[in-house]
C-alpha positions as a Markdown table, in Angstrom:
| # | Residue | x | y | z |
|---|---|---|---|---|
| 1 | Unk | 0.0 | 0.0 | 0.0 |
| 2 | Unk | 2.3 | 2.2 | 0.7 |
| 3 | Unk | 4.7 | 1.9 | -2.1 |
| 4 | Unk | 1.2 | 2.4 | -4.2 |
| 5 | Unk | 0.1 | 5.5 | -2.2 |
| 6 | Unk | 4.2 | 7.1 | -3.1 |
| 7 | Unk | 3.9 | 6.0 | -6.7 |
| 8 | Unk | 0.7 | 7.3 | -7.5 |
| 9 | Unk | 1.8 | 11.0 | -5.4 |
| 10 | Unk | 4.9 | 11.1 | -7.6 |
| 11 | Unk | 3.6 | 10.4 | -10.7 |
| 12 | Unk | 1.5 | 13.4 | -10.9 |
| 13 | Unk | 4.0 | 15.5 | -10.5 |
| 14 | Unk | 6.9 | 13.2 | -13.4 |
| 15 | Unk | 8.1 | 15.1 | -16.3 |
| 16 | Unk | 7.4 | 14.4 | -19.6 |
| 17 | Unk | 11.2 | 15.1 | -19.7 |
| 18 | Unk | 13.4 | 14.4 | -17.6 |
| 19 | Unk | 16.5 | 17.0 | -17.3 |
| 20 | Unk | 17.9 | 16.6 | -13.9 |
| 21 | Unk | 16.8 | 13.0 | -12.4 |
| 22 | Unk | 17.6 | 13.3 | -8.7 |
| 23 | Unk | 18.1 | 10.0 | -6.9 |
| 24 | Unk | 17.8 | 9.8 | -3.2 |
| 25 | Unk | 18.7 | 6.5 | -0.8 |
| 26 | Unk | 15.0 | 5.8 | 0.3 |
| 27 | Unk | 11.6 | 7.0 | 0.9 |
| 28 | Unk | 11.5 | 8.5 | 4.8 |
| 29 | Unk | 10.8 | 5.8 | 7.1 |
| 30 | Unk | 8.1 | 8.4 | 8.7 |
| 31 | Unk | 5.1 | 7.5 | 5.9 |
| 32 | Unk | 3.6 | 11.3 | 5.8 |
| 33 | Unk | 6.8 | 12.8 | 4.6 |
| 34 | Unk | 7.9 | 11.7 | 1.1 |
| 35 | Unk | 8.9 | 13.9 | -1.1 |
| 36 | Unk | 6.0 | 13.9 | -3.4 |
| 37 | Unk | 3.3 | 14.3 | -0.9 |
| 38 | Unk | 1.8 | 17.9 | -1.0 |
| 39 | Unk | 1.0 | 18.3 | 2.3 |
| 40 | Unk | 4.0 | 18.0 | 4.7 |
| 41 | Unk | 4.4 | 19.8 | 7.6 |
| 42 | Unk | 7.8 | 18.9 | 9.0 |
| 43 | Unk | 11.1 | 17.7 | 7.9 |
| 44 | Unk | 10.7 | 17.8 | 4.3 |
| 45 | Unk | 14.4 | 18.8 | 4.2 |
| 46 | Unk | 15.1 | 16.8 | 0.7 |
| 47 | Unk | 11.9 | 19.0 | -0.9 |
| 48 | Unk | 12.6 | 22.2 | 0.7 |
| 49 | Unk | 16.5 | 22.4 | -0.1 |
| 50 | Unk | 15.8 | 21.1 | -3.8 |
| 51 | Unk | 13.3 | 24.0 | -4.4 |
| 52 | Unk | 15.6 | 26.5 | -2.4 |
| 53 | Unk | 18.6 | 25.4 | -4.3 |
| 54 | Unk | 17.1 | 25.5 | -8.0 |
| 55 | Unk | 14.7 | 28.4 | -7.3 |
| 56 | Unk | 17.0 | 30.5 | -4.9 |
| 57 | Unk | 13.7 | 31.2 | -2.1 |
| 58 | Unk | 12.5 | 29.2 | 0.5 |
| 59 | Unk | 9.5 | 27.1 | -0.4 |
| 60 | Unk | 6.0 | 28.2 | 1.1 |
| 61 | Unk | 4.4 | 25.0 | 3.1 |
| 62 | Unk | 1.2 | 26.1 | 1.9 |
| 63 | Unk | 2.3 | 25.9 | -1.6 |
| 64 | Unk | 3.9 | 23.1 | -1.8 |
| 65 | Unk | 1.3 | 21.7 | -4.8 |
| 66 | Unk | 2.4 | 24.3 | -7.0 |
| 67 | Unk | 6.2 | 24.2 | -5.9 |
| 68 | Unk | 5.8 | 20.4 | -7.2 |
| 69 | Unk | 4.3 | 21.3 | -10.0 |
| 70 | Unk | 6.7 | 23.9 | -11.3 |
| 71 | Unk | 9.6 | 21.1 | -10.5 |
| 72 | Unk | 7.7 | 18.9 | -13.0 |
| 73 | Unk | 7.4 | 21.8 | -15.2 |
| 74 | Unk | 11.0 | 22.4 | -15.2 |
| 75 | Unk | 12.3 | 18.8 | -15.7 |
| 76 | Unk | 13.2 | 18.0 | -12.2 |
| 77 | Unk | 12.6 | 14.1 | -10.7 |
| 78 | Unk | 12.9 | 12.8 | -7.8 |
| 79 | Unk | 13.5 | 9.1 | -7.3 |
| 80 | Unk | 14.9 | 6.8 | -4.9 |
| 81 | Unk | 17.5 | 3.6 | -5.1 |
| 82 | Unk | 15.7 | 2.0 | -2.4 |
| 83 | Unk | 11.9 | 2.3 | -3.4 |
| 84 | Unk | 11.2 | 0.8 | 0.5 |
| 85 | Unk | 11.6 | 3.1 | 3.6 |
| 86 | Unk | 14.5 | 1.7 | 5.4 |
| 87 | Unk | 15.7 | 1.8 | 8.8 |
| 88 | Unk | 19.3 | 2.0 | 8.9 |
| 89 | Unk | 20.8 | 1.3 | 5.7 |
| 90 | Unk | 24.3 | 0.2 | 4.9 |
| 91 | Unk | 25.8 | 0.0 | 1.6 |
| 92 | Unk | 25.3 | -3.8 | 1.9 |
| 93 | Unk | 21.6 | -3.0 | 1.9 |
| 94 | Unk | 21.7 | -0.8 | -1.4 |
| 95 | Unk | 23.6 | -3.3 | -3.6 |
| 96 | Unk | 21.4 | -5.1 | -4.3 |
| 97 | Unk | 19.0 | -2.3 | -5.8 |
| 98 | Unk | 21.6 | -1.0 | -7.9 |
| 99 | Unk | 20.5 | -3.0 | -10.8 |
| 100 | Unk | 16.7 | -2.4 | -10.4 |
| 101 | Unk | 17.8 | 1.4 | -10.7 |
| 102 | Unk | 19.9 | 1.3 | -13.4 |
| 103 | Unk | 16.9 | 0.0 | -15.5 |
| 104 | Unk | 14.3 | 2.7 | -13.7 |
| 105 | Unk | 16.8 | 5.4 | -15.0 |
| 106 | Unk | 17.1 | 3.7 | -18.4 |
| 107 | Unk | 13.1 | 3.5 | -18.4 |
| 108 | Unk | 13.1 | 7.3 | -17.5 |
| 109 | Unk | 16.3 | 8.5 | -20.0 |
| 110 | Unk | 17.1 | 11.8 | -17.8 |
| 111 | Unk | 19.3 | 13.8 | -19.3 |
| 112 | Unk | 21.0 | 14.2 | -16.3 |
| 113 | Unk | 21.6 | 12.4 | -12.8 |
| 114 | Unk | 22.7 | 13.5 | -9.3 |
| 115 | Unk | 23.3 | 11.4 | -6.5 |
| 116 | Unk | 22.0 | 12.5 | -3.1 |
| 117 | Unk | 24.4 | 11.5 | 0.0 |
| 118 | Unk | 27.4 | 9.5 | -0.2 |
| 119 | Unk | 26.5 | 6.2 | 0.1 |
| 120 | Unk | 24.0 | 6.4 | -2.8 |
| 121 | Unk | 27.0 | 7.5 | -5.0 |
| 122 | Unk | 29.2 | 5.2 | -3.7 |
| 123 | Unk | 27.1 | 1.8 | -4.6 |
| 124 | Unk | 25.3 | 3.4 | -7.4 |
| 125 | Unk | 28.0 | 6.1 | -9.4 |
| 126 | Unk | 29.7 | 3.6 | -10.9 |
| 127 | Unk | 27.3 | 0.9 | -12.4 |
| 128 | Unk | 24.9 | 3.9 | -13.8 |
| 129 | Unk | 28.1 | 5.4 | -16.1 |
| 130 | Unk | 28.6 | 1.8 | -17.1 |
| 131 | Unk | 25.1 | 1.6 | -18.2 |
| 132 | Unk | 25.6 | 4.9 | -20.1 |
| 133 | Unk | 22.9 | 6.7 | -17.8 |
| 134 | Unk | 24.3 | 10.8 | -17.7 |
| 135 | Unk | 25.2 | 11.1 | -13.6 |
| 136 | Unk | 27.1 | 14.4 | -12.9 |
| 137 | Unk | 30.4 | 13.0 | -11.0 |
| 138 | Unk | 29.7 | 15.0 | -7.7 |
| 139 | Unk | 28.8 | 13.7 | -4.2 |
| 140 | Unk | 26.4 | 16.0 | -2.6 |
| 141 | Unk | 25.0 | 15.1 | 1.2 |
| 142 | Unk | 21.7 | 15.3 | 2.3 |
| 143 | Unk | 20.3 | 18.6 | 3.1 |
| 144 | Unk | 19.8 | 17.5 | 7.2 |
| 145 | Unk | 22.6 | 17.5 | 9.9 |
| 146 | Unk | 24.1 | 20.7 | 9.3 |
| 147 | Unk | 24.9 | 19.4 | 5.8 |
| 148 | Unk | 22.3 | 22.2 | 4.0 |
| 149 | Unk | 24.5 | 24.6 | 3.1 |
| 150 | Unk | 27.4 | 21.4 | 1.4 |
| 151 | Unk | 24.4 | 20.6 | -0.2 |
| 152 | Unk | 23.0 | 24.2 | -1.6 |
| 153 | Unk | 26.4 | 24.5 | -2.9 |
| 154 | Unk | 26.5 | 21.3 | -4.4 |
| 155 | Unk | 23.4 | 20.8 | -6.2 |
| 156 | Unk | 23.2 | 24.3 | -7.2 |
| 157 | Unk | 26.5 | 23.2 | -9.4 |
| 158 | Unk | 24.8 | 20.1 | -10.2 |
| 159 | Unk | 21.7 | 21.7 | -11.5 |
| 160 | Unk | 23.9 | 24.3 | -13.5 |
| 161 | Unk | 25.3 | 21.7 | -15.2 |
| 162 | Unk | 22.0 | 20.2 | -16.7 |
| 163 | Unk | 21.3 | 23.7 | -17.1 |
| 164 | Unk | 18.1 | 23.4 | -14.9 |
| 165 | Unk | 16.5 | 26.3 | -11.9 |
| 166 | Unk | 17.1 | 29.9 | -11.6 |
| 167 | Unk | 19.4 | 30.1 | -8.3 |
| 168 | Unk | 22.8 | 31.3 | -8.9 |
């Protein structure tokens, strides 16, 4: 049900084209906060540093619809290697669904890729250039744990490169 409930939420809001793909470890293991849910009304920290760092403002809670809909509008996805919330994942954990998101991203052809937090990159960086999928070779943490700012910085580059948002 769950996984239902998060695919049907993010589909409304998938480009017909994808220019920057972003992938993510795993859904929140608190159900009411994924990404793609419109109303969120606490750490949303992956949503509200993704709309800060392509659209240079802080998102408006109460607009969060419309913030989603503009990310569609601009090309921006938002995906994760592990489609199950997990507790405490290692990089043991992730291996395996390494191969299950190469072919999502093949399914999807972005035109561009970014990896969000370190051990996503590390399982995933390598198997997706193999495959020929377009990941921008940068490691950029998770916007949580004093890590916002590390990851402004980074994606803002990231999002330069596919030439995606208005931030500078």
């Amino acid at each position: 049900m769950q996984l239902a409930t998060r695919a049907s939420a993010s589909a409304k809001y998938k480009p017909k084209v994808i220019k920057l793909l972003l992938v993510a470890e795993a859904p929140p293991c608190t159900a009411e906060r994924y990404f793609y849910f419109e109303h969120v009304d606490r750490h949303d920290w992956l949503f509200r540093y993704v709309w800060e760092g392509l659209m240079g403002t802080k998102p408006d809670r109460q607009s969060k619809a419309e913030h989603l809909a503009a990310l569609r509008d601009a090309g921006v996805f938002v995906t994760e290697l592990h489609e199950a919330s997990i507790e405490s994942p290692s990089a043991a954990d992730l291996r395996p669904m390494v191969p299950g998101l190469v072919d999502r991203c093949l399914a999807m052809k972005p035109r561009h890729v970014v990896l969000i937090k370190s051990v996503v990159y590390d399982v995933a960086f390598d198997a997706l250039v193999s495959a020929g999928i377009p990941v921008i070779d940068q490691r950029i943490p998770f916007p949580a744990s004093g890590q916002q700012q590390k990851f402004l910085d980074g994606f803002r580059a990231a999002a330069k490169v596919a030439g995606v948002g208005t931030a500078r």
